[in-house]
N, C-alpha and C positions, 0 to 999 in steps of 0.2 A: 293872913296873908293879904297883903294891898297890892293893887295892881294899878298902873296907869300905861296911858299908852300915848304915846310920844309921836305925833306926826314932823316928821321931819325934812327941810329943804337941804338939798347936797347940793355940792358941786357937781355938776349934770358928768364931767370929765372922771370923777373918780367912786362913781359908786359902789363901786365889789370892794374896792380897800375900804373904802368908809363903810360900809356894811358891817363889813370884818372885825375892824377896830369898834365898831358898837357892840357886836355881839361879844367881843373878847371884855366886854364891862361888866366885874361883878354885879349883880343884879338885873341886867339885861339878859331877860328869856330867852328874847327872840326877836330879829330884825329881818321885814320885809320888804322888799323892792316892791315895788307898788306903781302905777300909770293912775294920771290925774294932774290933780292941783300940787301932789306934793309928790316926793321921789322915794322916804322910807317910813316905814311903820316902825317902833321900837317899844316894844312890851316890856316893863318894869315890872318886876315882882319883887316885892321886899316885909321886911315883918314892920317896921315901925316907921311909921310916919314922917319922921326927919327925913329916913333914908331915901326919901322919893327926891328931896332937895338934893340930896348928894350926891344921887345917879344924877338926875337929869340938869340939875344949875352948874355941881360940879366936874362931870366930867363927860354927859352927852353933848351937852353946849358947847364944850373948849374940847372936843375932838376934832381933829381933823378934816375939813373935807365938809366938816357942820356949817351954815349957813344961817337956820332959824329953825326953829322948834314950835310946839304948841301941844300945850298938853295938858290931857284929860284924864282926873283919878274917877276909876270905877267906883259905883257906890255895890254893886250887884251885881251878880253874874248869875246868868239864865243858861245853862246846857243840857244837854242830854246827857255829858259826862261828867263823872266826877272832879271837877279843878281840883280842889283841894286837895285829895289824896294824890292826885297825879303831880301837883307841884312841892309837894313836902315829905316825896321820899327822902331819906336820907339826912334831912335834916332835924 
């Protein structure tokens, strides 16, 4: 599993739909509303390495509401919990 996570600038007017619409994107985990420099966080999880282009060039970028992106692929993940099992039920 690869994971990247996606800081993202919105349109300060329409963040619960832009939210929405990110979360509603296959390979999108999880989308945070966030205070700071940027307006959301958007966690990628996908198996194959193109796929992170195709979440985030193809259709985080040309969603609605998107403004600017910037994004960072995990090399490692350090938890207490198990990620891995907890993201590959079912699949």
């Amino acid at each position: 599993m690869l994971t990247a996570i996606v800081m993202i600038t919105a349109a300060t007017n329409a963040i619960p739909e832009t939210a929405q619409r990110l979360a509603d994107i296959e390979g999108v985990s999880e989308v945070y509303s966030v205070a700071g420099n940027i307006d959301m966080i958007a966690i990628v999880r996908v198996r194959e390495f193109d796929e992170i282009a195709s979440v985030v060039s193809g259709r985080i970028n040309k969603t609605e509401g998107v403004i600017d992106t910037d994004t960072h692929i995990a090399f490692q993940a350090f938890s207490q919990h198990d990620l891995e099992s907890t993201f590959s039920i079912g699949l």
